[in-house]
C-alpha positions, 0 to 999 in steps of 0.5 A: 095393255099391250095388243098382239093379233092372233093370226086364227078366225077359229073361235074356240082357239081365240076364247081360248087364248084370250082366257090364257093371256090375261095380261094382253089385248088380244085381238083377231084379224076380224077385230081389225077388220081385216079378212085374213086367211093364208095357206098352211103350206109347211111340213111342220107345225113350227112352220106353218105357225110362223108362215101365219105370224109373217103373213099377219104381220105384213097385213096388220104391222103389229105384233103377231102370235101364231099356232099351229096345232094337232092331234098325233097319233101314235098308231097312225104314225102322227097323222092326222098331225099338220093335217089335224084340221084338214084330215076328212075335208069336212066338219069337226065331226068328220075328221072325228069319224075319221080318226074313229075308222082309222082306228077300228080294231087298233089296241094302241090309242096313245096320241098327243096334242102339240101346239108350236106358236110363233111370236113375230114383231116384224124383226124377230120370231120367238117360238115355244112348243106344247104338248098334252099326251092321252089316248084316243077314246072308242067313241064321242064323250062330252059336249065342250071344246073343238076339234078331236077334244070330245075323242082325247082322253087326257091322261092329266085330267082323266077324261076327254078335253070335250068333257072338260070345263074350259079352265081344266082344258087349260090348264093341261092343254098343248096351247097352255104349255106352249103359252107358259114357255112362250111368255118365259121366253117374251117376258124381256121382250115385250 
């Protein structure tokens, strides 16, 4: 099975992407021991995705996959966007309180979730992009994902990815559309 790094400590993300790449070891720094962090410095998801792919690769010297990824909202003109994680300075639940404020009185909700990954070999960088649109609910529904997932109401799914099994996330998500064009993209390569 052919290994590839995922440049995240975030274990949400990694379950995840471990549940969508079946047909590849996927591996975190931490699995190699490796302590990596690097700043997301671009403007955009595409690049901060390819900053962490290059800057893995340099590290480990395999093959690399890297995702950057937020919430945009329509209202907020794409904030919290390449600042989703960031956006409070806090937990989860902070950039969640946040965004709940930033939208006290706001009628229109509509946001997406885009994901931009990077593959990088060290000669080549391949990219695919995903995105899964709903709206922003008044308040906290359900238990399950990470991030914004318990306040996104997926229009696919009909209800908040936080109140969503993992395999129906999946399913619909941001990452597995990015994923799908991704291996479309790969399947000569690797």
């Amino acid at each position: 099975m052919k290994q590839i790094v995922l440049a995240s400590g975030n274990k949400g993300k990694i379950a995840e992407f471990r549940a969508i790449l079946k047909n590849f070891k996927v591996l975190s720094p931490k699995d190699l021991n490796l302590n990596f962090d690097v700043d997301e410095t671009g403007n955009t998801f595409y690049e901060n995705a390819l900053i962490k792919a290059k800057a893995l690769y340099e590290v480990c010297k395999l093959p690399t996959i890297a995702d950057d990824s937020g919430l945009c909202v329509d209202a907020l003109d794409g904030a919290p966007g390449v600042f989703s994680a960031r956006y409070s300075g806090g937990t989860d639940a902070d950039n969640n309180q946040k965004l709940l404020r930033a939208l006290d009185g706001v009628a229109n909700r509509t946001a997406y979730f885009e994901s931009c990954i990077v593959y990088y070999d060290g000669i080549k960088s391949i990219a695919a992009t995903g995105r899964t649109f709903g709206r922003i609910a008044m308040e906290v529904h359900g238990e399950g994902g990470f991030g914004y997932d318990p306040l996104f109401m997926s229009d696919d799914l009909g209800k908040t990815f936080g109140e969503a099994s993992e395999t129906e996330k999946n399913g619909v998500s941001h990452r597995a559309r990015a994923l799908a064009e991704l291996a479309e993209k790969l399947r000569d390569e690797i």
